[in-house]
TORDRENBA-27805 format. One record per residue: residue in three letters; y, x, z of N, C-alpha, C in turn. Coordinates in steps of 0.05 Angstrom, whole numbers, plus 5000, padded with zeros to 4 digits. Each point is the difference from the previous one (the first is absolute). Layout:
# TORDRENBA-27805
alaYXZYXZYXZ...
//
This chain:
# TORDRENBA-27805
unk497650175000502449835000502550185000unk501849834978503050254997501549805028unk501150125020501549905018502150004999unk500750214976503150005007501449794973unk497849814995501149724975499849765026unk499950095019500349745022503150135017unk501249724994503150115020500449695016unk501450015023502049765011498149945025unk501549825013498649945018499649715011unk497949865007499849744993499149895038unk500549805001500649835033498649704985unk498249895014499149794999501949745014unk500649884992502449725019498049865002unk498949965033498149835005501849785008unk498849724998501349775001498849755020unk501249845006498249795010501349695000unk498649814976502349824999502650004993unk500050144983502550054976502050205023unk498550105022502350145012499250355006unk501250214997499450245005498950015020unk497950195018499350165024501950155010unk500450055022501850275001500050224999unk495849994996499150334998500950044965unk501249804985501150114972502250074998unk501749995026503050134995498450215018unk498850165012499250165023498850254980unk498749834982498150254973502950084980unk502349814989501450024994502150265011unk500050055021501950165015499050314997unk496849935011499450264987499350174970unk499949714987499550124970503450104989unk501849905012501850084988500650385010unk498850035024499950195001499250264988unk496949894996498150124983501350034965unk501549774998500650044970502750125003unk501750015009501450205013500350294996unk497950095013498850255003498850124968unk498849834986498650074978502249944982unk501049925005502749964971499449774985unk498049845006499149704987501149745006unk499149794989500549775005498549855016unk501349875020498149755015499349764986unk497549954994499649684996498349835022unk501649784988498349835022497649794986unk498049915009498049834984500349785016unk499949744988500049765016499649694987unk497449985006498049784987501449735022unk499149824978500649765024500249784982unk500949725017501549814977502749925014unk501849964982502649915002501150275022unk499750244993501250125016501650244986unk501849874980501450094986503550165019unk500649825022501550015016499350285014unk498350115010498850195016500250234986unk500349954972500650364983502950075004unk501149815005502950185007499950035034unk498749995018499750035024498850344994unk498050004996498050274988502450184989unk502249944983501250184990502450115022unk501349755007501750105035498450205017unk497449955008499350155014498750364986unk500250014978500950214997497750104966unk498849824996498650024963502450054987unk499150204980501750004977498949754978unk497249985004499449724975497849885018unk499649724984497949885019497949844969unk497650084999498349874987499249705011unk501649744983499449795013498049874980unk496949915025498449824978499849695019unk500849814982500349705026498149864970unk498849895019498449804986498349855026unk499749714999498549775013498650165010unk497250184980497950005014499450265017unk503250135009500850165012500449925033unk500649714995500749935024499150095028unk496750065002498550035014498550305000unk499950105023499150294991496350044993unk500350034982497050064993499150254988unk497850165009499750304999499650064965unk498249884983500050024975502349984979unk500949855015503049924979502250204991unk500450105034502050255006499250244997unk497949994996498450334996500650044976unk498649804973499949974972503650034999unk501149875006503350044997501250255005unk500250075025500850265001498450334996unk498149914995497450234981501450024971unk500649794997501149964964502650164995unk502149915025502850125000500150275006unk497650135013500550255008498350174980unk499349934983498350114973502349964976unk501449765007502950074980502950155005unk499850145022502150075009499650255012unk497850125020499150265002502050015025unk500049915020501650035032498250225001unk501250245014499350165009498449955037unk501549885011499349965018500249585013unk498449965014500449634996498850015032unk501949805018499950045037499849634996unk498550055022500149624996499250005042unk500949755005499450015041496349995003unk499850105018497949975009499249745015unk501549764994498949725018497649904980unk499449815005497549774999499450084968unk502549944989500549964972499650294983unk501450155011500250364987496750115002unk499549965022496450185006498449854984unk499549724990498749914980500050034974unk503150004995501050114979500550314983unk500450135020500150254989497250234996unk498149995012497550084995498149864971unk501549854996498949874970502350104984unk501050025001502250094980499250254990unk500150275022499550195001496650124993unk498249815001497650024984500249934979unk501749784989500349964968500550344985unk501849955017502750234988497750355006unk498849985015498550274998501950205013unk501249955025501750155009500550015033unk500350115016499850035026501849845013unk500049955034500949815015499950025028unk502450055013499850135022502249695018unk497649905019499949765011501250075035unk502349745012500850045015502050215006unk501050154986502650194997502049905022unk500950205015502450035023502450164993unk499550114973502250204992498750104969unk502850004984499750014971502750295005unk498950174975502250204992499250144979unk501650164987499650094976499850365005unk498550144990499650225000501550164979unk500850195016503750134985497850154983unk498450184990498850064987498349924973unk499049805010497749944984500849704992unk502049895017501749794986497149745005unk498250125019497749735001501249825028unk498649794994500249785031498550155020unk501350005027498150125015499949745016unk497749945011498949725003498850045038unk500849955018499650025031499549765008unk497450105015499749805016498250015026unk499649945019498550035022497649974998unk497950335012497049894993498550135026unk497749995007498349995020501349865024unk500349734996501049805020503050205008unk502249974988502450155002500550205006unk497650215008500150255011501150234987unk499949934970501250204981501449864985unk502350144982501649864980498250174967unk499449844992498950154964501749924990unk500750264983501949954968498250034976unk500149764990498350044971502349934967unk498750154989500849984973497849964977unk500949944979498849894973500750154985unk499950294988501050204985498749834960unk497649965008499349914972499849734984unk499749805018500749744983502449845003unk501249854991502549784999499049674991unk502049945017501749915024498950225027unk502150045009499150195029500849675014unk497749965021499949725011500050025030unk501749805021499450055023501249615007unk498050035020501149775014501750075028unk502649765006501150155020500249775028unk499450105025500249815021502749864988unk499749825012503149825003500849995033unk502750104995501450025027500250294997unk499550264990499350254995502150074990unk501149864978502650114987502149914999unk502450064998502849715006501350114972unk501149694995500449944979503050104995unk501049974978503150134995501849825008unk502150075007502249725000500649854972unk499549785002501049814990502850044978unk499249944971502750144982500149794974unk501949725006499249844975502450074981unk500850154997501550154983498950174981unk497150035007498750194989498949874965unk499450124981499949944974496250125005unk499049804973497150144996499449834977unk497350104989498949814982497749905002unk500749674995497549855003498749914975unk497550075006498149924979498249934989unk500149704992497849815013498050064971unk496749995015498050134988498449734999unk498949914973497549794996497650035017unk499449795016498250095014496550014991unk500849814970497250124988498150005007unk499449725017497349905017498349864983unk497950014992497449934987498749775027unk498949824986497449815024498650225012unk498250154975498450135017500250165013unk502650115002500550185028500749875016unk499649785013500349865019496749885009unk499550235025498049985005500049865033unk502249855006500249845025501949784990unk498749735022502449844994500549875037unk503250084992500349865028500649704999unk498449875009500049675006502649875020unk499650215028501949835013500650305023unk502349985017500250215015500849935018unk498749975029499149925023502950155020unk502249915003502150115028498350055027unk499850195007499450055037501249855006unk498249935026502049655018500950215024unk497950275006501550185027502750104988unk500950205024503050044994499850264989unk500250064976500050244983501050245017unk498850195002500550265004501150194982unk501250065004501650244982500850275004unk498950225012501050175012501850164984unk499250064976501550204990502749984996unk500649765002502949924992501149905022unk499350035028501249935020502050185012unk501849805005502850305019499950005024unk497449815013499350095033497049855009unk499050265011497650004996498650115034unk499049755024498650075016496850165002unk499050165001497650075003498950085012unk497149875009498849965023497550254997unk499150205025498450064993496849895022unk499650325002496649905020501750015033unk502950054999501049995026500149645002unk500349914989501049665010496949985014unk498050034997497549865024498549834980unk500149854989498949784991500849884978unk499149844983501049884978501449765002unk499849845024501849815009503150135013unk499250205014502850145007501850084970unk499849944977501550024981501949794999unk499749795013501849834999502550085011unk501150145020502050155003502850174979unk497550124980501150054976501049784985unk498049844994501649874984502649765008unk500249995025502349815015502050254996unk500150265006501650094991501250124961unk498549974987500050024977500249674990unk500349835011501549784988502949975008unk500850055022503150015006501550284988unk498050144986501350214995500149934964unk499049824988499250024977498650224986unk498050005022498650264975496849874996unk497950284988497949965014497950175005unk498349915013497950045026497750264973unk499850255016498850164981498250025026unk497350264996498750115011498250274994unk499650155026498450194988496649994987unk499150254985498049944988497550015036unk500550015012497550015019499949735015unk502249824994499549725008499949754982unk500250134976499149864976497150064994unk499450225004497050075001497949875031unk501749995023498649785015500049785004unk501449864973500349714994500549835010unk502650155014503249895014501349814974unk500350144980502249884991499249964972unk500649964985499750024966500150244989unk499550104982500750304985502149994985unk501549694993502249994986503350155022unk498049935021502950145020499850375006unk498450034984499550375003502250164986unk501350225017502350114991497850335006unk500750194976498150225009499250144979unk498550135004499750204961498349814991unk497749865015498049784983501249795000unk501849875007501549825006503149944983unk502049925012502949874978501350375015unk501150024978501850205001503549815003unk500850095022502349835003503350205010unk502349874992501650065005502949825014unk498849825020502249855012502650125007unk501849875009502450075013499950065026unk498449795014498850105028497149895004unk499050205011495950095002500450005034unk498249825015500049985027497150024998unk499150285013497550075005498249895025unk498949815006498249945029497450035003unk500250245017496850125011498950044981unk501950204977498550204980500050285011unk498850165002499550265008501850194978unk500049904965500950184993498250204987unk497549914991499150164970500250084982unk499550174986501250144974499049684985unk498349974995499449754977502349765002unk501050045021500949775008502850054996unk500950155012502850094997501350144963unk497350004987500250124969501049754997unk500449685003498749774997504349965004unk501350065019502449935012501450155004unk500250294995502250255014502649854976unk500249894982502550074984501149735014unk499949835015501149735012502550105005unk502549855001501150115012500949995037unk500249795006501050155029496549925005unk498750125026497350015011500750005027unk498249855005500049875034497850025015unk498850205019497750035005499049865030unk497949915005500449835029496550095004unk499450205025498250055003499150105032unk498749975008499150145031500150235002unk498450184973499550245004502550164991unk501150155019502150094994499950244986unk498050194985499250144987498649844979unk499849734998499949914962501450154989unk498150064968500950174979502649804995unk499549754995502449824996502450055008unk500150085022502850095002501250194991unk499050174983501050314986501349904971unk499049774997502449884969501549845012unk499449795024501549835003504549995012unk501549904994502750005003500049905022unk498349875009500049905029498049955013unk499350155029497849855010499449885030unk498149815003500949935023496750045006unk498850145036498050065006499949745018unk498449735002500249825004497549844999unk499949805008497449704999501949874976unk498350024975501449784982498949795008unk499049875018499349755003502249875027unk501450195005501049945024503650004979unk499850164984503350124984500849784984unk497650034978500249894979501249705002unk498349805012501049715009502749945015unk500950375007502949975009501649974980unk499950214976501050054984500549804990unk497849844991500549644990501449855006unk500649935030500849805010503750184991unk500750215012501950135001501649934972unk498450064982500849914970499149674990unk498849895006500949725016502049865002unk501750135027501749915015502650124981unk500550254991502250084994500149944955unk498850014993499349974971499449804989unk497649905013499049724980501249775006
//
């Protein structure tokens, strides 16, 4: 393969319901970097229907062009559809390098892509940069349960591919002054590539969890006692508007759901404020939350690792604090 007939750099706009993710202005921030550095152009890719409005969002946040394909049977994300689509665009265009998030949608997605394509894929990324030398992606990410950081690269095939946590990278400011070009691509769907049909799509009646996109986030670990003692957390994570996370050793003793796991196996998160309860403070765990910004640690052991990142900590009974803290913000806030 000649590599040097592949140039630019390409960001996936993941969508939901005709509306962006935020991990697509988040991949956006860093691709502009990456294309930046290389002297290229950012594009953005962004399948959907009726989401013609959203390419000039993609270009504010910092694309120089945005490949738009909208069609009906776009509406809904399906793995065959988007593979055949953007397998097609990146065989007509030669992106040198193509970053898409690592949520639900990206890890399904991009390992098919990248087997079409005959080209490598470096999954879960915490850090993207370009190598002053050799001008390759150097692709990081945490391996033997976070103990080491690996940098890998793809010296011989293209697209150089990585998926990236969401919450990992921040996005550029906001610039609708900014100029780009949009350019809407036939989406060129056949029946028989339509090897699913969605009939009907069932709303959760529980109350959706969301961690990655939360700006305040309680988390419980094997210090709360019990899996009923979580209720604490979450009386305070409702007056606070946030929500209720946990570590991987009480999700593993089937305290809580695994959708509430913040941690290297778990949501990689970046709130505004992270209130840690009766977490000790593990590397897996703390890989999971160090970039939050303010951190609040509430623990007995006054030598928890937790407290060596935390901005604040208090050596305490969260069962005795915490329900203060509630009522206190209670009385003065809600």
């Amino acid at each position: 393969m000649n590599t040097n007939e592949y140039r630019g750099v390409w960001a996936f706009a993941e969508q939901r319901e005709g509306k962006l993710r935020k991990v697509s202005m988040e991949l956006l921030g860093k691709g502009r970097e990456l294309a930046d550095t290389l002297g290229v152009k950012l594009t953005a890719i962004l399948l959907g229907e009726n989401v013609g409005e959203e390419c000039h969002e993609l270009i504010s946040y910092g694309a120089d062009g945005v490949l738009w394909i909208d069609d009906p049977k776009l509406k809904h994300y399906q793995t065959d559809v988007y593979c055949d689509i953007i397998t097609r665009l990146i065989r007509g265009h030669n992106p040198e390098i193509l970053i898409m998030g690592a949520t639900y949608l990206g890890r399904d997605l991009a390992p098919r892509i990248a087997r079409r394509l005959g080209t490598g894929l470096t999954a879960d990324c915490t850090e993207l940069s370009i190598d002053d030398k050799t001008r390759l992606l150097v692709q990081t990410r945490p391996a033997y349960g976070g103990n080491i950081m690996a940098s890998i690269v793809t010296p011989d095939h293209r697209p150089q591919m990585a998926t990236v946590r969401p919450r990992v990278m921040q996005p550029v400011e906001k610039d609708v002054t900014r100029d780009g070009e949009i350019t809407r691509v036939p989406a060129d769907i056949k029946e028989k590539d339509i090897t699913l049909r969605i009939l009907e799509i069932a709303k959760e009646t529980r109350k959706s969890i969301n961690l990655e996109e939360a700006d305040i986030i309680v988390c419980g670990g094997k210090g709360i006692g019990s899996p009923e003692k979580f209720k604490v957390l979450e009386d305070l994570a409702e007056v606070l508007g946030g929500e209720v996370g946990a570590s991987r050793d009480v999700v593993d003793a089937g305290w809580i759901s695994s959708l509430h796991q913040v941690g290297q196996t778990g949501k990689t998160v970046r709130p505004k404020l992270y209130i840690a309860c009766g977490i000790s403070g593990a590397i897996q765990h703390v890989a999971g939350m160090r970039e939050s910004g303010l951190i609040i640690a509430i623990n007995t052991d006054p030598k928890a690792p937790i407290f060596e990142i935390a901005d604040y900590g208090m050596v305490a009974d969260l069962h005795q604090l915490v329900p203060l803290l509630t009522e206190k913000i209670k009385e003065h806030y809600v």
